[in-house]
N, C-alpha and C positions, 0 to 999 in steps of 0.2 A: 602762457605759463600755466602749468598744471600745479596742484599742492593735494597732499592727500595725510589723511588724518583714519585714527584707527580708535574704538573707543573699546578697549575688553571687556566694560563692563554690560553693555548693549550688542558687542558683538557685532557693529557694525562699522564699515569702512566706506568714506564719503571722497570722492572728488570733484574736486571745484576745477573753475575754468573761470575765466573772465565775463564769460558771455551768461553761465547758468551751470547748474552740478547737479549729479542723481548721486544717489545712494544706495551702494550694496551691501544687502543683510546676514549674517552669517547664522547659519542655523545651531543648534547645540551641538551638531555631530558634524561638523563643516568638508569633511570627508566624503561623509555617506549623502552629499544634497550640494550640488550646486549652487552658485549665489544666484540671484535673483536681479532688477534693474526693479527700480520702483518709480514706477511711471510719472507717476504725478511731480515727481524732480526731475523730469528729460531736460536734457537742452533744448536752446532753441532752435523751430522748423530749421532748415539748410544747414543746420552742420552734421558729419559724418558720426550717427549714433554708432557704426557698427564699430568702428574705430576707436571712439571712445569706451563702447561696452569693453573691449578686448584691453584695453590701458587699466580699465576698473578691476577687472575679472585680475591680473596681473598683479596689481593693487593688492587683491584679497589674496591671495596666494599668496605671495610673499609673506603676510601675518600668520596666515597658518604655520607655512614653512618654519618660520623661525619657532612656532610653538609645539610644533610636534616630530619635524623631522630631524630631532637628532638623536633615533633613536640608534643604539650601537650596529643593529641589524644593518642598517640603511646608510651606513659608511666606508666608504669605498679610498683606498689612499691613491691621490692623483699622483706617487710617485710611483706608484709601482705598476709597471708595463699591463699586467694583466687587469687589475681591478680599475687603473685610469678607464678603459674601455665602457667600463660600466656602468659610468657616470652620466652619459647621455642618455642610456637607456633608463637608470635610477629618474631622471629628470622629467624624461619624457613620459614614462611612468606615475611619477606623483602626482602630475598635471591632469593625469586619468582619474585620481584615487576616488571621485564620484561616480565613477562609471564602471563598478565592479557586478559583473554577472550574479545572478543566482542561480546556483545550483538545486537540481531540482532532481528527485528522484522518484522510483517508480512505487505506488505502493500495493504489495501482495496482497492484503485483504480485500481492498476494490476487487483484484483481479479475480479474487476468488468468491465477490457476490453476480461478478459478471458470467462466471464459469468458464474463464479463461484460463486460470491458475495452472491447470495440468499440459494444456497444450502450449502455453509459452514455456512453461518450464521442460521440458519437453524439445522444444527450439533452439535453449538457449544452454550453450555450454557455461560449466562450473565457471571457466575463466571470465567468461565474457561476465555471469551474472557477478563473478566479485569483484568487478571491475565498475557494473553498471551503480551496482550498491554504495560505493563509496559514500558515506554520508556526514565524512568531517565539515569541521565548521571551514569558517574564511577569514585570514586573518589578516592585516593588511601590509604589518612590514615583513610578514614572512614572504606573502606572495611578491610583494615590491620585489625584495632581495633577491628569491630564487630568480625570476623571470630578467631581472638586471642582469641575471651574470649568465643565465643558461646558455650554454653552446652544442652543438647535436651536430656528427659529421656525418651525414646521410651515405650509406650506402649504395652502389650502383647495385641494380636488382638483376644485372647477367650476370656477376665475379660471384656468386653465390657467397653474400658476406658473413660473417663470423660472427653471430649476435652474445653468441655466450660468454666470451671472454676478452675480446678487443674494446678497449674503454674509448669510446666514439663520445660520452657524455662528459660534460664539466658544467660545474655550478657550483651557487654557494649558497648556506644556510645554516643560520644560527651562530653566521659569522665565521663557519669555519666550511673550507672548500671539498668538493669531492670530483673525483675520477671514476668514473664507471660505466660499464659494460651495459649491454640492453638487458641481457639479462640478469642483472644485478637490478635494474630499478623495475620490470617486471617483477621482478619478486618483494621489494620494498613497496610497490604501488597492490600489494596482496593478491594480484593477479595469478601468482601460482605459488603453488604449495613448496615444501620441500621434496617430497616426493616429485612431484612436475620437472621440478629444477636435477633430477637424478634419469629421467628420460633423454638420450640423447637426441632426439628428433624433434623436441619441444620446438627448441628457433630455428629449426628448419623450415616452418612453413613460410608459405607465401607475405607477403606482406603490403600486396597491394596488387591490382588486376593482374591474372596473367598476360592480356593483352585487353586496348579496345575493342574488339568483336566480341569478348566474354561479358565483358562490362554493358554492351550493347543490348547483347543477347538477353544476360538478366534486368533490363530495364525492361524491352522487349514481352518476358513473361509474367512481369510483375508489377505493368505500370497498364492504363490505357493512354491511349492519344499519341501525340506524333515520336519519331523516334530518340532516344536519350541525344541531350546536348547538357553539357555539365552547366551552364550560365541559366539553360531557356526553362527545362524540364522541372516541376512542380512537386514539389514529395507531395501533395491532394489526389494525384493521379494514380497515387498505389492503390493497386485494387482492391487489398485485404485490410480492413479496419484493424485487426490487430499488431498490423505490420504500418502502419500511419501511427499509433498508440507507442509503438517502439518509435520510429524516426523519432516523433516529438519528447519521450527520451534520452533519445542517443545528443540529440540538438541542443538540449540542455544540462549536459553531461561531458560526455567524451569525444564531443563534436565543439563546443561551443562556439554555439550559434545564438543570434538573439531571435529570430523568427522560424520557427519548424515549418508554416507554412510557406515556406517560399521555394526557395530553388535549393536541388538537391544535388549539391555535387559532390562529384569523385569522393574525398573522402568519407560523405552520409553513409555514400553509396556502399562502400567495401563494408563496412558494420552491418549495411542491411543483407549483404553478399552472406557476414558468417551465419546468419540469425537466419534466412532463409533456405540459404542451402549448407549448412553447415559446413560451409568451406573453410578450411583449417588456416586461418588467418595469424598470424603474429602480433598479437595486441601487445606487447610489448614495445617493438617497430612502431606499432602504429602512436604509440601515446610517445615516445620520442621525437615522433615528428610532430605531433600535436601541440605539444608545448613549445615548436618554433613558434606557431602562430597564434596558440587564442590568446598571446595578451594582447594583440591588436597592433596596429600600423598605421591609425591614422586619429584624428585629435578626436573623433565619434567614435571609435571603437571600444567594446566592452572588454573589459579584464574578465576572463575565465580561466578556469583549472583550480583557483584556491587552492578546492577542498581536495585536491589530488598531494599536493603541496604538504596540506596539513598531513596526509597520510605518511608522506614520508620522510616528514619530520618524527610522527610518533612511532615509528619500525624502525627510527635510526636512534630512537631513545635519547631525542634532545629537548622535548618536551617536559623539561621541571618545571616544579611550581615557582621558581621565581621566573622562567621565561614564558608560562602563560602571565602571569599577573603584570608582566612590562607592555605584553601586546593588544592590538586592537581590534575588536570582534568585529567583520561584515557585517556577517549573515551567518544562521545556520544551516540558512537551505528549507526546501520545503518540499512537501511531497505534490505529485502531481497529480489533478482532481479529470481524471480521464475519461467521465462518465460522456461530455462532450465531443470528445475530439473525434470518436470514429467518425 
């Protein structure tokens, strides 16, 4: 028989066993820090610690849950067909809420005692840089909510799809739902101007390789060592310090990734594609589809995008002061110290 006991005032939750009990600690911010097992109360040798750790861990969650997730954001009605859906990703999500990314951005004064300033900027288009800039905070039931409900109907890339006015997007935020277009959240994520949004050739571009041989080819002039595989290939292997300086970046940004130094796939890849050769890429497209995956898919994966979150909550003007003062700050984000990386 198990039994488990919870003290608010110590913030700690204990379970017993017949044989011996450990104890786990809750931190002041039980969100932002995982529990801990405290060793010196393990059970005894032969029985299943890992088993027990996951019944503890479950233990402590449950206390949290009932103390902070009822916030209105994070409530979904399981009668109602569309928001029922929700409810597993909301769940599976909360389970995350210690494992949320930081976002990191680039900062222009380094680049400009490195004497880089002119030729990245130079690299890099208006869109892309107000894109990379994004430097809202992270907040935690906004990001819960949006990522619970987002849905994105990917486009086939032969039918030449209709980015500016076909609402392929649905979510919800700040409790209340939205329908829209790519380019509608292009332009909420401040990626383009109103002027931009009056070109009609804007979401015409490309929005992802034109084929593998082009994808090839640019690893091919831009990497050393053996030929691009999306799993095996090394973003270390780009030739150009300044273009390693971007991946690590983009990785941390509008890739979210937890390790720049590791494998650089498909995705990296197309961001390094517009920043190198200035290929007219659709980042609009492309952050649609991003937001299927940085919140993660398995129990170790980090929550990224926030701070993309937070942007288009305050473009959609649903950021009052009484719904900042209900929510919960991550992170703000930090800048990244580059002097290293090339």
């Amino acid at each position: 028989m198990l039994s488990a006991t919870h003290d608010r005032a110590t913030r700690r939750t204990t379970v017993r066993q017949a044989e011996g009990s450990f104890v786990i600690w809750h931190y002041k911010y039980p969100h932002l820090q995982p529990p801990f097992i405290n060793r010196e109360t393990l059970p005894a040798p032969g029985r299943s610690r890992a088993i027990l750790h996951q019944i503890a861990r479950f233990f402590a969650r449950s206390h949290t849950q009932l103390r902070t997730m009822n916030h209105p954001f994070l409530q979904f009605n399981p009668n109602d067909e569309r928001e029922a859906l929700c409810i597993p990703k909301r769940d599976a999500l909360w389970a995350r809420r210690g494992q949320f990314g930081v976002p990191r951005w680039l900062d222009w004064e380094v680049m400009q005692e490195l004497n880089q300033y002119d030729r990245l900027e130079n690299m890099m288009s208006r869109p892309l840089i107000n894109l990379v800039g994004c430097n809202r905070p992270v907040y935690l039931e906004l990001t819960i909510e949006f990522f619970a409900s987002y849905a994105y109907e990917k486009p086939v890339a032969a039918r030449r799809p209709k980015f500016r006015y076909k609402d392929r997007i649905a979510f919800r935020l700040c409790g209340r739902w939205h329908r829209w277009s790519v380019g509608r959240l292009g332009r909420r994520l401040g990626i383009y101007t109103r002027e931009d949004m009056d070109d009609p050739n804007v979401f015409t571009e490309q929005f992802t390789f034109p084929s593998d041989a082009a994808r090839d080819e640019f690893w091919a002039l831009n990497a050393v060592g053996d030929p691009y595989n999306p799993r095996m290939s090394k973003a270390s292997r780009l030739k150009d310090p300044l273009v390693r300086v971007m991946h690590h970046v983009f990785s941390h940004s509008i890739c979210g990734r937890m390790d720049s130094l590791g494998n650089c796939p498909t995705p990296d890849l197309i961001f390094l594609y517009a920043l190198v050769d200035k290929a007219p890429i659709n980042l609009a497209a492309r952050m649609a589809e991003y937001f299927v995956k940085c919140s993660g898919r398995t129990l170790s994966s980090q929550i990224h995008g926030g701070q993309y979150v937070t942007e288009i909550a305050y473009n959609e003007h649903l950021m009052t002061d009484e719904v900042l003062q209900s929510l919960t700050l991550i992170t703000e984000g930090v800048h990244i110290d580059i002097r290293g990386i090339g």
